[in-house]
Backbone as JSON Lines, residues from 0, in Angstrom:
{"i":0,"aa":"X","n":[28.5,-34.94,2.42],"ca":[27.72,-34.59,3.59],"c":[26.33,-35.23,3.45]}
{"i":1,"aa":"X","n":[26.21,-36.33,4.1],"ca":[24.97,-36.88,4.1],"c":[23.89,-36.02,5.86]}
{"i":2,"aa":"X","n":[22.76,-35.86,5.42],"ca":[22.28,-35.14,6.99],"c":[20.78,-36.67,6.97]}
{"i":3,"aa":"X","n":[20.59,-36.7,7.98],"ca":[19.54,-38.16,7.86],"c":[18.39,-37.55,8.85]}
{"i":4,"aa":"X","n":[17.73,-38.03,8.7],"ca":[16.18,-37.54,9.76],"c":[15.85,-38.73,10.45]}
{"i":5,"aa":"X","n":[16.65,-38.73,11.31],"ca":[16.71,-39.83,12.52],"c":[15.3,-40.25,13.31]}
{"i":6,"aa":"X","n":[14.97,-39.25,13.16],"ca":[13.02,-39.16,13.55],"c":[12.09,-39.87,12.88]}
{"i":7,"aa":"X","n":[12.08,-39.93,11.72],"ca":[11.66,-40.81,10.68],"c":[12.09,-42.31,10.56]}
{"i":8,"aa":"X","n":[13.74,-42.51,11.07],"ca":[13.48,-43.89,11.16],"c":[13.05,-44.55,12.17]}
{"i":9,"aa":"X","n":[13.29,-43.33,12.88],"ca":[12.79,-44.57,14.35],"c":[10.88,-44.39,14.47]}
{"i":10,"aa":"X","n":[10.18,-43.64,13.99],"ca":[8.51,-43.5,13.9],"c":[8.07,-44.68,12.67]}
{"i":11,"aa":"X","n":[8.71,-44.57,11.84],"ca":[8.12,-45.34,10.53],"c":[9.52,-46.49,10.21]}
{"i":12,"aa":"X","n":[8.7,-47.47,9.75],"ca":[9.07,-48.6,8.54],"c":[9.21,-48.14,7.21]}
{"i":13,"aa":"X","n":[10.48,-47.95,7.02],"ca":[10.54,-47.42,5.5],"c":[10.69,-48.93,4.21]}
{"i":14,"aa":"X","n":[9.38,-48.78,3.99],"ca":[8.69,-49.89,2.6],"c":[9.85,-49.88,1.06]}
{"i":15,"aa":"X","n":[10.08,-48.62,0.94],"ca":[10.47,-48.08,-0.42],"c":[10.98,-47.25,-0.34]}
{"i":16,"aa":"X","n":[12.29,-46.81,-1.17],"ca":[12.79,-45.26,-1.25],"c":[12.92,-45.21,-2.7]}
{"i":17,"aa":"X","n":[12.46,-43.52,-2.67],"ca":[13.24,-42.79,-3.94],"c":[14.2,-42.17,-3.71]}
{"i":18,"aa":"X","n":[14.79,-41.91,-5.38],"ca":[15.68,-40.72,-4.74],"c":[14.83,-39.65,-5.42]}
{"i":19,"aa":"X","n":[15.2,-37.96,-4.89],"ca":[14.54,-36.85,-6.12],"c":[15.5,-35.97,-5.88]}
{"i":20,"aa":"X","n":[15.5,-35.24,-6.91],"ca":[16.28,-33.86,-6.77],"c":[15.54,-32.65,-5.95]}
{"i":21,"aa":"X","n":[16.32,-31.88,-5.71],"ca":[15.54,-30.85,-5.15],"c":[15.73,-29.25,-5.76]}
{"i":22,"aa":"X","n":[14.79,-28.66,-5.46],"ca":[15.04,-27.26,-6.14],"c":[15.53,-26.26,-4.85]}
{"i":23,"aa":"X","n":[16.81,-25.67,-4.82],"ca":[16.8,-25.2,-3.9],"c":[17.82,-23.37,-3.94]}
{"i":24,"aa":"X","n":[17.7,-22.54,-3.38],"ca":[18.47,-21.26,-3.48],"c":[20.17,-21.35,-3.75]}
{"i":25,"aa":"X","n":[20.52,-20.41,-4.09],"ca":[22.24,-21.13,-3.71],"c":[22.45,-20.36,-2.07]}
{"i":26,"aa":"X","n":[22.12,-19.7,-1.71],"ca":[22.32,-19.57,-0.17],"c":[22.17,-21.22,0.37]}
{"i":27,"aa":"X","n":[20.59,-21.57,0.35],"ca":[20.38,-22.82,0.74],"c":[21.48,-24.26,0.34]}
{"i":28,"aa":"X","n":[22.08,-24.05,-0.54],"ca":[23.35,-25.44,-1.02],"c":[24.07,-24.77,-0.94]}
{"i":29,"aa":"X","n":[24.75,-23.6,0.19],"ca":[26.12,-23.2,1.06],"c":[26.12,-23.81,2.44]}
{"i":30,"aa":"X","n":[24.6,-23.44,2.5],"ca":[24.13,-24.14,3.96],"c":[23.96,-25.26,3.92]}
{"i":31,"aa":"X","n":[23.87,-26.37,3.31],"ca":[23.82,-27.42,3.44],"c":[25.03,-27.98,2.95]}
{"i":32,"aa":"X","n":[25.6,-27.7,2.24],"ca":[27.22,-28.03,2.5],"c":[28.02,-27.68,3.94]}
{"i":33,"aa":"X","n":[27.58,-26.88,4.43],"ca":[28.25,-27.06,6.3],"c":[27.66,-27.99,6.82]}
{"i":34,"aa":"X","n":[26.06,-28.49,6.21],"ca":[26.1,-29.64,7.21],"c":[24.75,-29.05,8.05]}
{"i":35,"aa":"X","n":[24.39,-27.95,7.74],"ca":[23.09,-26.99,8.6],"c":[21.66,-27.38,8.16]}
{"i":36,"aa":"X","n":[21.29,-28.26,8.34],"ca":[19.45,-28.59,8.0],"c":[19.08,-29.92,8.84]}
{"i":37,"aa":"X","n":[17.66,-29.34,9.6],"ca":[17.01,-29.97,10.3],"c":[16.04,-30.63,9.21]}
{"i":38,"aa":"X","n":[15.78,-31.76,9.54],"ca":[14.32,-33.09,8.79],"c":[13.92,-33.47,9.59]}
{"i":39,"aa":"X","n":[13.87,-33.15,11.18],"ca":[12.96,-33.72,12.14],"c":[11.62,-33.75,11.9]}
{"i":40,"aa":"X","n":[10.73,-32.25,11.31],"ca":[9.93,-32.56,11.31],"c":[9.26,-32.34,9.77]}
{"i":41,"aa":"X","n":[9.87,-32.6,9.03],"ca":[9.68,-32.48,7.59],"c":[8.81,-33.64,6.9]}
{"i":42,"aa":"X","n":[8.32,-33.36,6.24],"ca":[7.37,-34.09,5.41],"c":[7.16,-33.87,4.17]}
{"i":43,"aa":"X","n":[6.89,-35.33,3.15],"ca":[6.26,-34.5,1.98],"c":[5.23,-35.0,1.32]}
{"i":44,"aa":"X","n":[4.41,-34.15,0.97],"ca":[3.44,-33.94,-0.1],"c":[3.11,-33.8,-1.2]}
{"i":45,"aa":"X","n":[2.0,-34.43,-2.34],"ca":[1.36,-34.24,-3.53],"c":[0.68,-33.23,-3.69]}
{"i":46,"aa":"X","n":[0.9,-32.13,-4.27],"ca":[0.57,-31.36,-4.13],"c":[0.14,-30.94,-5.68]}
{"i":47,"aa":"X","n":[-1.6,-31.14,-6.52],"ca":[-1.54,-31.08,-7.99],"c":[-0.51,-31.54,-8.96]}
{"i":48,"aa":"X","n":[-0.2,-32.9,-8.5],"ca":[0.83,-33.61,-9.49],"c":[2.32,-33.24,-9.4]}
{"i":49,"aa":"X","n":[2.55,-32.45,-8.38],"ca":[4.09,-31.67,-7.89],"c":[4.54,-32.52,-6.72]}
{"i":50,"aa":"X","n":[5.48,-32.92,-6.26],"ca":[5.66,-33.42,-5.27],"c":[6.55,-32.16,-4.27]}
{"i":51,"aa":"X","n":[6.64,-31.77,-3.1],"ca":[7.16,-30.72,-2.3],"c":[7.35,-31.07,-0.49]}
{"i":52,"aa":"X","n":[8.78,-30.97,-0.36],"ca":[9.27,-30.96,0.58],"c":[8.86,-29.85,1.39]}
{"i":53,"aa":"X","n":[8.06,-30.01,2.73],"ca":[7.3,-29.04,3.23],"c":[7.94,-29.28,4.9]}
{"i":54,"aa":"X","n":[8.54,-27.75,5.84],"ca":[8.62,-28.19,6.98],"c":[10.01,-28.35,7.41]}
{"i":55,"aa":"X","n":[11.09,-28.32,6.23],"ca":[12.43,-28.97,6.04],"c":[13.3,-27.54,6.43]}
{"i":56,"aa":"X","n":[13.61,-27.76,7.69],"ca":[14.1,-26.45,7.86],"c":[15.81,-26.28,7.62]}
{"i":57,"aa":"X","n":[16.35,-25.13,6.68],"ca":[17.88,-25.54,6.16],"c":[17.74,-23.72,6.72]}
{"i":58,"aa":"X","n":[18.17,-23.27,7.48],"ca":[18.73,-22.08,8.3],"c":[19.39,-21.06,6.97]}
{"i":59,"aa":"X","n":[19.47,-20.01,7.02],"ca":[20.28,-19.06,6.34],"c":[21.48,-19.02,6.64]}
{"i":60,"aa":"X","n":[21.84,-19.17,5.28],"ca":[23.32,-18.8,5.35],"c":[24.16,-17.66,5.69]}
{"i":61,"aa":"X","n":[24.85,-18.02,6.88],"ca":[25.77,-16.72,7.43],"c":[26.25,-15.4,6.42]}
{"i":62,"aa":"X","n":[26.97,-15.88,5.53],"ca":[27.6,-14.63,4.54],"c":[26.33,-13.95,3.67]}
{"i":63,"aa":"X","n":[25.33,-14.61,3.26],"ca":[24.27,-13.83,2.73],"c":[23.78,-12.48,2.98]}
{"i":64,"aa":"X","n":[23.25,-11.9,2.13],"ca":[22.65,-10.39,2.75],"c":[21.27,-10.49,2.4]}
{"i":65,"aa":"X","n":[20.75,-11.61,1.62],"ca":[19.16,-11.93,1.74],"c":[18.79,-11.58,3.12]}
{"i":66,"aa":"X","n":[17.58,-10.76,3.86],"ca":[17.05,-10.98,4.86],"c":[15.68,-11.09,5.31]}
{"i":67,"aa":"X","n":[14.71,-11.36,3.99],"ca":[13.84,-11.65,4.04],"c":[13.47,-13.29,3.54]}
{"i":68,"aa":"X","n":[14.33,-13.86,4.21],"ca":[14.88,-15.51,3.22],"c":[13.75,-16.05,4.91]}
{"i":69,"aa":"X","n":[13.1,-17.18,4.05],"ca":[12.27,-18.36,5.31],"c":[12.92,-19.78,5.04]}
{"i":70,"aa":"X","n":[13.27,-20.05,6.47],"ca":[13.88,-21.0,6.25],"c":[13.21,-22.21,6.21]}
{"i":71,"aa":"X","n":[11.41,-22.16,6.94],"ca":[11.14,-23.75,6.24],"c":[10.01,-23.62,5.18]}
{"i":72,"aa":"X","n":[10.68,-22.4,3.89],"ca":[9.61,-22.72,2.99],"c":[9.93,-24.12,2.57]}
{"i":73,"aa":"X","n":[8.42,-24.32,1.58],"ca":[8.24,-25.44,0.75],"c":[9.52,-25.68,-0.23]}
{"i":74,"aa":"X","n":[9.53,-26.44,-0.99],"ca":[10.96,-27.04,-1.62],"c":[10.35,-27.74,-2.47]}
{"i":75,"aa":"X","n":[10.53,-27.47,-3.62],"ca":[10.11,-28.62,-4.82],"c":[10.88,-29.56,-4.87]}
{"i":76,"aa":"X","n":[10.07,-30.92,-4.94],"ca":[11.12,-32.16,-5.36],"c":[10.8,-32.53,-6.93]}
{"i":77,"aa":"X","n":[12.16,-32.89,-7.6],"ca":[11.9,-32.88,-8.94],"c":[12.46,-35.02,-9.21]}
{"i":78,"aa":"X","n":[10.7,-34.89,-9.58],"ca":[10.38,-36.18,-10.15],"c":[9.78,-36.52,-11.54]}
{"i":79,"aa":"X","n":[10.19,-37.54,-11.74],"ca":[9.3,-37.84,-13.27],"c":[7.97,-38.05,-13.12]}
{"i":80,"aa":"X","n":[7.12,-37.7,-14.29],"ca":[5.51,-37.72,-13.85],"c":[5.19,-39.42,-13.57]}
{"i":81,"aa":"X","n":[6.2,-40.25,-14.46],"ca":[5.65,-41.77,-13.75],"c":[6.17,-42.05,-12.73]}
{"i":82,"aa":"X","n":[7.36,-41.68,-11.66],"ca":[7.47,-41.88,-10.51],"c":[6.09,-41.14,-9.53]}
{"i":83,"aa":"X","n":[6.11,-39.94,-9.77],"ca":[4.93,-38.82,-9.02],"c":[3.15,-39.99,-9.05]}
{"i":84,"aa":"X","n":[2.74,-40.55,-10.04],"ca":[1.77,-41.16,-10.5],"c":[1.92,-42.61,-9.49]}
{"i":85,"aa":"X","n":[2.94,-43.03,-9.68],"ca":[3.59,-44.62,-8.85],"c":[3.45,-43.95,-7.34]}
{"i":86,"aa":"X","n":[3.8,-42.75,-6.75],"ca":[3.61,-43.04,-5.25],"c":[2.25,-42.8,-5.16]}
{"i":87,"aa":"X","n":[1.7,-41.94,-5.62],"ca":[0.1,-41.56,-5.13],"c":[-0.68,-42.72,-5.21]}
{"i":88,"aa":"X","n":[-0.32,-43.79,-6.24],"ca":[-0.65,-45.06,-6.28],"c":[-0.79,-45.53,-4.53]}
{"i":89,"aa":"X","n":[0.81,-45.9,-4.72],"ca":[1.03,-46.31,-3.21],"c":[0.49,-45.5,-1.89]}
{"i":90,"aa":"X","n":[0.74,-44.69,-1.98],"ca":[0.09,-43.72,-0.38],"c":[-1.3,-43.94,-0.64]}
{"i":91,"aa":"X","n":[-2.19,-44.16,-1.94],"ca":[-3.45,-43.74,-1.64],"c":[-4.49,-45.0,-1.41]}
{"i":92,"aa":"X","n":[-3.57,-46.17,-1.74],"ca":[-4.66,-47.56,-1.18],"c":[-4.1,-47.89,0.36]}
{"i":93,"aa":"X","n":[-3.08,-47.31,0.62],"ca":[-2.33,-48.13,1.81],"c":[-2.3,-47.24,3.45]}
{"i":94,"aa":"X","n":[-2.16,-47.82,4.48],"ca":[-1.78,-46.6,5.71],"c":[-0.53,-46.3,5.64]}
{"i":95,"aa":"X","n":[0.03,-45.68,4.45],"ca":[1.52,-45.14,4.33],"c":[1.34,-43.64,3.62]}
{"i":96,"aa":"X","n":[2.64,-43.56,4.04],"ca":[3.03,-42.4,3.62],"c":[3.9,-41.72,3.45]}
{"i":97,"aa":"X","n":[4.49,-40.48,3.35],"ca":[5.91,-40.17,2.16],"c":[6.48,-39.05,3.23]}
{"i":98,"aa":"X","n":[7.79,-39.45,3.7],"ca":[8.87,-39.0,4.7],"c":[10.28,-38.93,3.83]}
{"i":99,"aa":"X","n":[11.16,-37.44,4.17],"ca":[12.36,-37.61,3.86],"c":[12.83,-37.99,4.74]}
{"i":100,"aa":"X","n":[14.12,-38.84,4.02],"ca":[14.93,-39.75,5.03],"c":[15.97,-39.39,4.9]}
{"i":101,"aa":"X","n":[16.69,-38.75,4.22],"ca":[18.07,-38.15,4.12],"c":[18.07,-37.0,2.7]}
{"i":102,"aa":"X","n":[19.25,-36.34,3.26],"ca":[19.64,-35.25,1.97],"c":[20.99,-35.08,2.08]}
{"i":103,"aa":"X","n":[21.32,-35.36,0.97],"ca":[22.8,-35.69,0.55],"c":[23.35,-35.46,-0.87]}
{"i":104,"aa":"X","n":[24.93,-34.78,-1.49],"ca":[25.26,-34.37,-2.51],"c":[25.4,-35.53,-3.38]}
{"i":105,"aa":"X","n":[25.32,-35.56,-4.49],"ca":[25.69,-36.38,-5.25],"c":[25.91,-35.77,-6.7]}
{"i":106,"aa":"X","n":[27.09,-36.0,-6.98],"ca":[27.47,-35.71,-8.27],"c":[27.53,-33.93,-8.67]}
{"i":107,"aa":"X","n":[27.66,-33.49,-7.46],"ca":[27.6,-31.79,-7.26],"c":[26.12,-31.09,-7.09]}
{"i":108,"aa":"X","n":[25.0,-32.24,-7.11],"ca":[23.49,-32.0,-6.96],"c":[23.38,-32.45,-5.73]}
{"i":109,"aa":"X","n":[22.42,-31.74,-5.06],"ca":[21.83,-32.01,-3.38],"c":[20.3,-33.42,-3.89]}
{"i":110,"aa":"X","n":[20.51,-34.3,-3.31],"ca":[19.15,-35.16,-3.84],"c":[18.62,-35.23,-2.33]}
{"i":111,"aa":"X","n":[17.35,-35.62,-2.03],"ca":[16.98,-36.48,-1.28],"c":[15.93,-37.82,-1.58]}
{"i":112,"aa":"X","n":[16.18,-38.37,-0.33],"ca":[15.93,-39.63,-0.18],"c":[14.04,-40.11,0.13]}
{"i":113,"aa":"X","n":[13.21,-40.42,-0.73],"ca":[11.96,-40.34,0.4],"c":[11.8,-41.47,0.47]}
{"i":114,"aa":"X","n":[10.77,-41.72,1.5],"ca":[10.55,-43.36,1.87],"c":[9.46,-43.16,1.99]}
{"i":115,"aa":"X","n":[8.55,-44.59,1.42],"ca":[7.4,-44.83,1.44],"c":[7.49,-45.34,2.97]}
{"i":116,"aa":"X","n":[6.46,-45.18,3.61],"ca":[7.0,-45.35,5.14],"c":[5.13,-45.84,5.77]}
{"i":117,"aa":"X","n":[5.49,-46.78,6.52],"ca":[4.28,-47.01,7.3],"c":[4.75,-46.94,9.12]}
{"i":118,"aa":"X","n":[3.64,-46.26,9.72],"ca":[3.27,-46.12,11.01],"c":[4.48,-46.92,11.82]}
{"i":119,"aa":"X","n":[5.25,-46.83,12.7],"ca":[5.29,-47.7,14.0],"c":[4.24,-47.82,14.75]}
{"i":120,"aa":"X","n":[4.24,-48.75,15.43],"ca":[3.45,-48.95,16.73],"c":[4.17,-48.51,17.61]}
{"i":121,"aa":"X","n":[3.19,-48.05,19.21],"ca":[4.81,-48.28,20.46],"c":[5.75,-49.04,20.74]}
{"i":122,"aa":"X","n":[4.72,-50.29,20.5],"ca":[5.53,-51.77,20.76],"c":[6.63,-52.08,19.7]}
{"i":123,"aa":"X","n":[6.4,-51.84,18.89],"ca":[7.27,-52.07,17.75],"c":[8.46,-51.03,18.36]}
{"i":124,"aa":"X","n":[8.36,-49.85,18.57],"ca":[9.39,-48.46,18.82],"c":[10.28,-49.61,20.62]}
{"i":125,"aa":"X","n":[9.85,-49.79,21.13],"ca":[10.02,-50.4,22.13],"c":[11.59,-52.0,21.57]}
{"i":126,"aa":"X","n":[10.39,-52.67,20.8],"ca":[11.46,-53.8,20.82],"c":[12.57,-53.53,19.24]}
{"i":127,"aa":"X","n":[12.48,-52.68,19.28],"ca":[13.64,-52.01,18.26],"c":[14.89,-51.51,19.71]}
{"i":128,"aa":"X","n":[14.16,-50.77,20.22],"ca":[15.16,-50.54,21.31],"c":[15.85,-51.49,22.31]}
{"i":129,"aa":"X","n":[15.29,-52.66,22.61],"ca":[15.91,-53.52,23.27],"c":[16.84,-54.11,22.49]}
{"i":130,"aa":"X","n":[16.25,-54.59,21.16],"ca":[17.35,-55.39,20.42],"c":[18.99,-54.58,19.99]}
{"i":131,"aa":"X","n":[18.28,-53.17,19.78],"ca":[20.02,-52.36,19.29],"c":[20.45,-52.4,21.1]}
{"i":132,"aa":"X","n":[19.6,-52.32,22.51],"ca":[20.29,-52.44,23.1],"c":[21.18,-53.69,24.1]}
{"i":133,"aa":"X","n":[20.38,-54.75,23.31],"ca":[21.25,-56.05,23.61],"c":[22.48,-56.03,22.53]}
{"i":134,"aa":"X","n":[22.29,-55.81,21.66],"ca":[23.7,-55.5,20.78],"c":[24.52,-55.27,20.83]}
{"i":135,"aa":"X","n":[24.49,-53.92,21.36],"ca":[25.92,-52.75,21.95],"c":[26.07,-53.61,23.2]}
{"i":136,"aa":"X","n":[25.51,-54.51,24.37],"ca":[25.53,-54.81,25.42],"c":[27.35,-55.98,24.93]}
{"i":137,"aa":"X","n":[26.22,-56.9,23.65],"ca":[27.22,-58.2,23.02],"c":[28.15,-57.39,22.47]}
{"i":138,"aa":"X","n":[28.32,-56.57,21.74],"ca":[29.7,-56.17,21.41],"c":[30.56,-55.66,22.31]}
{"i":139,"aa":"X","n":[30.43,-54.55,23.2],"ca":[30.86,-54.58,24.46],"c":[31.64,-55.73,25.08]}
{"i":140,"aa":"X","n":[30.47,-56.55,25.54],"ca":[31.28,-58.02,26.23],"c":[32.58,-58.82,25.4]}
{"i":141,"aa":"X","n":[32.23,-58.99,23.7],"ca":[33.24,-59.33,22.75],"c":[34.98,-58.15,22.88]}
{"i":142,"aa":"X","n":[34.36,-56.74,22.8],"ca":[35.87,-55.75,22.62],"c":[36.18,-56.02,23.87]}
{"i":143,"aa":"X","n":[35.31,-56.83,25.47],"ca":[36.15,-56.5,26.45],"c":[36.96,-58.09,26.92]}
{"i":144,"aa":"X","n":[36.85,-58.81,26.43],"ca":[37.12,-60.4,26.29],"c":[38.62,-60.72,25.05]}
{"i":145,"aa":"X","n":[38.39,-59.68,24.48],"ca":[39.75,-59.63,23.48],"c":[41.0,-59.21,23.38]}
């Protein structure tokens, strides 16, 4: 089950990705094994040498009897101190900055994906859209010619 934050690619240029682990409830990795978490508007942050997924909303899990559970607390991401040291590098000379781009199982662990990510412009958001939509236009014309 890969879930992607579709919002993020289409706002930002993703420069770089990591991967990190995440720290998360086991309610929260029931729910995200159905496939249940929003990254629309998620972000993350340095936070005293910690890095934390902030905003990342993964819903409560149905069968639970937790009911004082929040669904967009903070979320530790677990990095090595020389990766953590290497982005603050990067975010802190540049106009970039640090977006999850996907969260996905691997190897029975939930990881996600961050991307060093710089700004779109409109114009840029604009001729991204013409080109995927001359695309689908040419493939179209090709499946209907065959």
């Amino acid at each position: 089950m890969k879930i992607l934050n579709k919002k993020a690619l289409h706002n930002y240029y993703i420069l770089e990705s990591i991967e990190a682990g995440i720290s998360l409830l086991g309610s929260e990795v029931k729910s995200l094994r159905q496939g249940r978490a929003d990254l629309g508007e998620a972000y993350v942050r340095v936070i005293n040498n910690e890095v934390f997924l902030i905003n990342a909303n993964i819903p409560r899990y149905s069968q639970t009897a937790a009911r004082d559970y929040d669904p967009l607390r903070s979320r530790k991401l677990l990095l090595h101190k020389g990766q953590i040291h290497s982005l603050l590098g990067k975010i802190s000379g540049q106009a970039t900055t640090l977006v999850p781009v996907s969260v996905y199982e691997k190897n029975n662990r939930f990881k996600v994906q961050v991307g060093l990510a710089r700004s779109k412009k409109q114009f840029d958001k604009r001729a991204a859209i013409k080109a995927r939509d001359q695309a689908r236009r040419i493939e179209q014309e090709l499946r209907g010619k065959e």
